[in-house]
C-alpha positions as CSV (number, residue, x, y, z in Angstrom):
1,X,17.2,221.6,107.2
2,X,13.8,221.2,107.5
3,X,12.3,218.3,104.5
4,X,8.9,217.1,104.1
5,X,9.6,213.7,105.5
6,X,10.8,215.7,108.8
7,X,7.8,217.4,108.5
8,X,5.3,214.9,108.1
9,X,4.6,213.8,111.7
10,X,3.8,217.9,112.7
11,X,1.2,217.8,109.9
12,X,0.0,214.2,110.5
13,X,-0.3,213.9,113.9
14,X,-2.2,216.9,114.9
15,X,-5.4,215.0,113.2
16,X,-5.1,212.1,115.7
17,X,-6.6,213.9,118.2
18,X,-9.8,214.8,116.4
19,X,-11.1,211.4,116.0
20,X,-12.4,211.8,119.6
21,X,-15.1,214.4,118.6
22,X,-15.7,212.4,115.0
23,X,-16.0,209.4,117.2
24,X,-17.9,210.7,119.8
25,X,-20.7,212.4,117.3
26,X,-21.6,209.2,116.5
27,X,-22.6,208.3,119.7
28,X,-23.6,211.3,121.4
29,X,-25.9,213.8,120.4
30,X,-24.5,216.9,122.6
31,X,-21.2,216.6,120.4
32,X,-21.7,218.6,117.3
33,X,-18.8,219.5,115.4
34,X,-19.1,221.2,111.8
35,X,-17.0,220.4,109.3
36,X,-15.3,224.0,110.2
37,X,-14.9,223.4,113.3
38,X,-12.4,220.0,112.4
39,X,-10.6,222.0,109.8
40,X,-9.8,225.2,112.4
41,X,-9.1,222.7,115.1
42,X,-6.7,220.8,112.5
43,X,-5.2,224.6,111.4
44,X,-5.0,225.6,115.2
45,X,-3.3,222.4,116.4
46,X,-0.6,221.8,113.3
47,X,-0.2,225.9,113.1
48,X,1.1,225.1,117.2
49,X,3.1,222.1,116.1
50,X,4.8,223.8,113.3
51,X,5.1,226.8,115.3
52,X,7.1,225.0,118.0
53,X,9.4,223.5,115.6
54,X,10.0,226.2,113.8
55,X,11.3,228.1,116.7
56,X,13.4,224.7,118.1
57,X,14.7,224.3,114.4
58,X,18.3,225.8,115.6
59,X,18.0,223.3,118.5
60,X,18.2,225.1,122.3
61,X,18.7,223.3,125.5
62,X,16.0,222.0,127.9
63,X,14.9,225.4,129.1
64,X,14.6,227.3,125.4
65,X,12.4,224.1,124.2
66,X,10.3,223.6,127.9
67,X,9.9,227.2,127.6
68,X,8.7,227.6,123.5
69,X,6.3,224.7,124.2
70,X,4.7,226.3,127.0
71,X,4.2,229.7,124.8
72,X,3.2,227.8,122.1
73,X,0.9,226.1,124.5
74,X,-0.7,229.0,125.9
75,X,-1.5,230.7,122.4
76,X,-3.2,227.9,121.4
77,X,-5.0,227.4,124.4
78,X,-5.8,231.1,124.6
79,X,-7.3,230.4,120.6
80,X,-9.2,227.9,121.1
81,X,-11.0,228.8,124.8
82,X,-12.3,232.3,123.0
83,X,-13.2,230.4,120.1
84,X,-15.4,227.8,122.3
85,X,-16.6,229.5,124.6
86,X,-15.0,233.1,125.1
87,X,-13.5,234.2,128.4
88,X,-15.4,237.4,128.7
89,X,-19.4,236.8,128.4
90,X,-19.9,234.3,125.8
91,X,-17.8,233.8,122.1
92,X,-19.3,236.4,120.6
93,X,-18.7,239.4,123.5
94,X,-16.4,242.0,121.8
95,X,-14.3,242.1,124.7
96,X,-13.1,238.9,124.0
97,X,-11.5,240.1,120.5
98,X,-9.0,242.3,123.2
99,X,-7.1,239.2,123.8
100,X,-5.8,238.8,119.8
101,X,-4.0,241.5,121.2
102,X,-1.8,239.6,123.3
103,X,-1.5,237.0,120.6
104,X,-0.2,239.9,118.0
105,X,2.7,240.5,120.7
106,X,3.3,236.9,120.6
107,X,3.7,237.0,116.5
108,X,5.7,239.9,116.5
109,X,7.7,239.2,119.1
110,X,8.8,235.7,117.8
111,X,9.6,237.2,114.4
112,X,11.7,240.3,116.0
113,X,13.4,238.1,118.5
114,X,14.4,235.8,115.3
115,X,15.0,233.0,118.0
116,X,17.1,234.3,120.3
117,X,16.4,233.8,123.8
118,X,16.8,236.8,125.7
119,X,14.1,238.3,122.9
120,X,11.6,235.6,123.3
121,X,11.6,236.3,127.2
122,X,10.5,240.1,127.0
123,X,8.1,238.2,124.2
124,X,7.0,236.3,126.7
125,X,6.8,238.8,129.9
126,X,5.2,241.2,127.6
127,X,1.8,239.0,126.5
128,X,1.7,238.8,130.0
129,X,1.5,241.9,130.9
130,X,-1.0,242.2,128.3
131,X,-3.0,239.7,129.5
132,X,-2.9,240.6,132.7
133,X,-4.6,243.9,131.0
134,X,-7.1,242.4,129.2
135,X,-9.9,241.8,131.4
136,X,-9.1,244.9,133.4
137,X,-9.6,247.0,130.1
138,X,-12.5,245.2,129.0
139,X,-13.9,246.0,131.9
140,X,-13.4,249.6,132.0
141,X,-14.6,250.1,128.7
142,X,-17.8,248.1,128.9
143,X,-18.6,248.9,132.5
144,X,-20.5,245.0,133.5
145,X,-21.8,244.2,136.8
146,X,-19.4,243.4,139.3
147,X,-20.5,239.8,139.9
148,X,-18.8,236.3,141.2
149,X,-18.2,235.9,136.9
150,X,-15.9,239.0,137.2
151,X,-13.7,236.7,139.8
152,X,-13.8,233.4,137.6
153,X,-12.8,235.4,134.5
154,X,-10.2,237.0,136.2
155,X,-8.8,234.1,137.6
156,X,-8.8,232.2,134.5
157,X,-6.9,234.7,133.2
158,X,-4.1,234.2,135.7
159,X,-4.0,230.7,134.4
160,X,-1.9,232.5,131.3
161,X,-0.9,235.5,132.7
162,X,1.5,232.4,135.0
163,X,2.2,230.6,131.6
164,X,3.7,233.7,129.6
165,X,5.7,234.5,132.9
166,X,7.1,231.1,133.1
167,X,8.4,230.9,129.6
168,X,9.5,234.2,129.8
169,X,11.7,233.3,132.7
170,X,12.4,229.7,130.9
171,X,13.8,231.5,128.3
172,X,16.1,233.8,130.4
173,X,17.3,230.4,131.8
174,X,18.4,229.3,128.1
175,X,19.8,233.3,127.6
176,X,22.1,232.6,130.7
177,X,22.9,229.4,129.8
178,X,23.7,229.5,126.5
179,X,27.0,232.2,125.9
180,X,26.6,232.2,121.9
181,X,22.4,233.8,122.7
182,X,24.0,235.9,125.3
183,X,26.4,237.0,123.0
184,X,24.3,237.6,119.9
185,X,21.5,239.6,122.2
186,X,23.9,241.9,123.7
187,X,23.6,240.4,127.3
């Protein structure tokens, strides 16, 4: 049963980490953070916390938890790079808008799954997929020069394209080790 006093370090400590920019704004000009740029930090990393635990509430062994926080992980991640400084071009390139796309199949997957295992892992191996797709599409459609940035964004992107496959295959660990998922996914 979730409470508010099991709650309270999910929504507490997510803050900690944002003293480093308040802290470091005092002392150095180059770090500039609005006061929106604390709150969607703060939204971003408690939204991942409570995210996590929400999916961990009905417990799971090593390999369903290992795997939810490396999901979790990578969504946040994949947030907060395009927000900084985008993966295609700068923040504001439309192309990067093609990767909420992979973070849509992460929502609705989570929901549809409803927790169970064998569900989060085709979750999980499809946003890769999709993000393996991502700067191949954007790509296509907006036709750049073929330069050494086309390698370091595609590279980069491997980065998650490895971290959605490794979940995914985390959480077909916990689907084979856990007969009651098995059972209630039909494996």
């Amino acid at each position: 049963m979730i409470t508010s006093r099991s709650l309270l370090p999910w929504f507490l400590v997510p803050a900690l980490p944002l003293l480093v920019p308040l802290i470091a704004m005092r002392f150095n000009s180059e770090v500039n953070w609005s006061g929106f740029d604390f709150v969607a930090a703060y939204v971003l990393l408690a939204g991942t916390g409570f995210a996590y635990r929400l999916l961990t509430l009905r417990g799971g062994g090593l390999s369903y938890r290992l795997a939810t926080g490396i999901a979790v992980t990578a969504c946040l991640l994949l947030i907060w790079v395009n927000l900084a400084v985008g993966f295609i071009g700068d923040e504001d390139n439309p192309a990067n808008l093609l990767y909420g796309a992979v973070l849509l199949i992460c929502g609705f997957g989570a929901v549809l799954a409803r927790g169970a295992p064998r569900g989060l892992a085709r979750t999980a191996q499809a946003a890769a997929v999709a993000q393996f797709l991502v700067p191949i599409l954007a790509y296509l459609i907006w036709r750049p020069n073929f330069d050494a940035n086309v390698l370091k964004i595609f590279l980069l992107n491997a980065f998650w394209v490895f971290l959605f496959f490794v979940s995914g295959r985390l959480y077909l660990a916990a689907a084979r080790g856990d007969p009651a998922a098995a059972a209630r996914t039909g494996a």
